[in-house]
Every structure is written in structure tokens, then in C-alpha cells.
N, C-alpha and C positions, 0 to 999 in steps of 0.2 A: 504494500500500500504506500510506502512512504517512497518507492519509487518512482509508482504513477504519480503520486501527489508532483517529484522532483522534474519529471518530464511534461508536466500538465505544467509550471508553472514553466520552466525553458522554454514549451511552444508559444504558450503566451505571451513571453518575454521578446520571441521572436517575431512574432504577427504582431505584435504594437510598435516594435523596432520599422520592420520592413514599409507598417503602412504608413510609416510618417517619409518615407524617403519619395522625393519628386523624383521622377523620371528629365534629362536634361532634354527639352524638345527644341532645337534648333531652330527650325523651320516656324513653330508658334512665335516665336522672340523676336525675328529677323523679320517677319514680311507684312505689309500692311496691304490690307483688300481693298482692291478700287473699284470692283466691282464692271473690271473689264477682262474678256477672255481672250487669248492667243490663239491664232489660229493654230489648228494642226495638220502636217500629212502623213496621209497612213502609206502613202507609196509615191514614188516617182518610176516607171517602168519601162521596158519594151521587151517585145516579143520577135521584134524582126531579128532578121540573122543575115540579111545581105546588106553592109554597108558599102557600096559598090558604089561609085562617081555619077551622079544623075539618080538614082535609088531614092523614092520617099520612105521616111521611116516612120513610124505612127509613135509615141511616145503618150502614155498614158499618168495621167495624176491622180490622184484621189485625194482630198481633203477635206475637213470639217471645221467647222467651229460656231461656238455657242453667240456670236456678235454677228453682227453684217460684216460680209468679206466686199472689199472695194474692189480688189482687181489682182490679177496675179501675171507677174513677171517673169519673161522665161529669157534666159539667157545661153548664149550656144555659142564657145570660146573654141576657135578652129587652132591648134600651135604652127606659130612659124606665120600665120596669115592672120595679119588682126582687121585687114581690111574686107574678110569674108565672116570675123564674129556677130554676131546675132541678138538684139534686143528688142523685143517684143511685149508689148502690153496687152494682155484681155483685160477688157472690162469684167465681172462678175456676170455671168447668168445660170441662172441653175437650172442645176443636173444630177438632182439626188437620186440614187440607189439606195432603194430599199434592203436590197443583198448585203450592201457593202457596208451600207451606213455612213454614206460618203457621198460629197459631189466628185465628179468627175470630170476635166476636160483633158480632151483628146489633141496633142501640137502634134502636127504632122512638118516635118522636115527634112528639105533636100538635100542629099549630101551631095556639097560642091564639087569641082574638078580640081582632085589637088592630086597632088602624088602619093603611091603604095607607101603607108606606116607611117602617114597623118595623124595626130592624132585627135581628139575631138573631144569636149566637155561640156556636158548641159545642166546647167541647174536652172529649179523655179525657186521665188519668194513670192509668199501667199500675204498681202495686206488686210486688217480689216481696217473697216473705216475709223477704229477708235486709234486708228494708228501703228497696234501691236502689228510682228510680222513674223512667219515662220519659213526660212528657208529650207530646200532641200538635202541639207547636211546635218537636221534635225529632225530627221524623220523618227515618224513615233509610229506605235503599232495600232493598227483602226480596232476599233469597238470588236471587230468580230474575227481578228486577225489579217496577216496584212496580204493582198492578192498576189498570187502569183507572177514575178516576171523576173526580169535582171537582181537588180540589185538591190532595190529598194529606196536608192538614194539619189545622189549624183549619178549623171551617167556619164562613162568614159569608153571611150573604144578608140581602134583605129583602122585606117582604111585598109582594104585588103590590097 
């Protein structure tokens, strides 16, 4: 008995020790809510497989967010040739997927005439209107996983 009594009082001692200890929350301390969201992409893709001189290639995006999205920026850095890189402006329109739980737009691009083991970089930045942006080098994974294709990110390749 006067053992249980000895361990009934240690647990004790221990459960009113532990519940006074705060946990250290970083993130609670650090960030103030503004009650604005960042856009996000669940994917940057392609599925083609001929990057070949004159060849369109279809380039798929998926993204979301909780804000109005203004427009999204697509960028396409050829190496060696800055006078064939590529910027491009969509305005916003929507294209939700129900599947995906994502809008989606679809850039189609020609590969220019340059020479074998060019190589080639495309990224997007997704604006919303509150400002926030999310580029393609922050790709995060969609609601339901992220679609099937390259890389998910940035695209690089180069010509064959």
C-alpha cells in the first residue's frame, strides 16, 4: 500500500509538472493575420516529348486560391538567346476542375529555331489582386494530390 500511495503521488507530481509546461509555438509568436491569402500551384506541367524547332508544346498549370487571382505571368528564358525569351501576361479567367480542385490554364509554346542542346526555362507567377504572388518554384501539392506530368515545377529541357 504505501507503494501505491509512493507512485500515486510521483504520477501526480508528474501530471501537474508537465501540464504547466507551454509548448514553444513559433509560428503563433511570429505572424500576424491580414486576412489575405496567397495564391497557390498544385502543378506546373507537360506531357509533350518532342521538343523539336517549330514543335508547339502545351504546358499545363493548375492553381488555387482563396482571394481573387489578377493574372498570371508566364515566363520562357531560351540560354544563349535573350532576344527569343518570352513574357507573357493572362488576365484571370476561370477554369475550375472539379477533379482537380484547381483552375487551370493551358500556355501553348513554340519552340524556336535554335540549335541541338539549347536549353530552355519556363516559369509562371500567379498574382492575386491583394497583391500576394506565388511562383513556380513554390509549388505546393493541390487539395487532392498533384496531376500527373514532368516535374511539377519549373520547366527545363533542351532541344534535341
Amino acid at each position: 500500500m504505501k507503494n501505491f500511495k509512493t507512485i500515486l503521488f510521483v504520477a501526480l507530481v508528474t501530471i501537474s509538472l508537465t501540464s504547466c509546461y507551454e509548448d514553444d509555438n513559433w509560428l503563433e509568436q511570429n505572424i500576424e493575420e491580414t486576412g489575405r491569402s496567397v495564391p497557390m500551384i498544385a502543378s506546373f506541367t507537360t506531357s509533350d516529348e518532342d521538343y523539336s524547332p517549330g514543335n508547339e508544346i502545351t504546358l499545363d498549370l493548375r492553381y488555387w486560391s482563396n482571394d481573387a487571382i489578377e493574372q498570371v505571368d508566364f515566363f520562357a528564358q531560351v540560354e544563349g538567346h535573350p532576344e527569343l525569351d518570352d513574357l507573357r501576361v493572362y488576365p484571370y479567367e476561370e477554369a475550375y476542375s472539379a477533379q482537380s480542385r484547381t483552375d487551370s490554364l493551358l500556355i501553348r509554346y513554340t519552340i524556336p529555331d535554335v540549335p541541338s542542346g539549347t536549353s530552355f526555362g519556363f516559369q509562371v507567377v500567379v498574382k492575386n489582386e491583394n497583391g500576394l504572388t506565388a511562383s513556380s518554384s513554390e509549388v505546393r501539392e493541390s487539395p487532392t494530390g498533384v496531376p500527373e506530368g514532368r516535374d511539377g515545377g519549373v520547366i527545363n529541357f533542351r532541344v534535341d
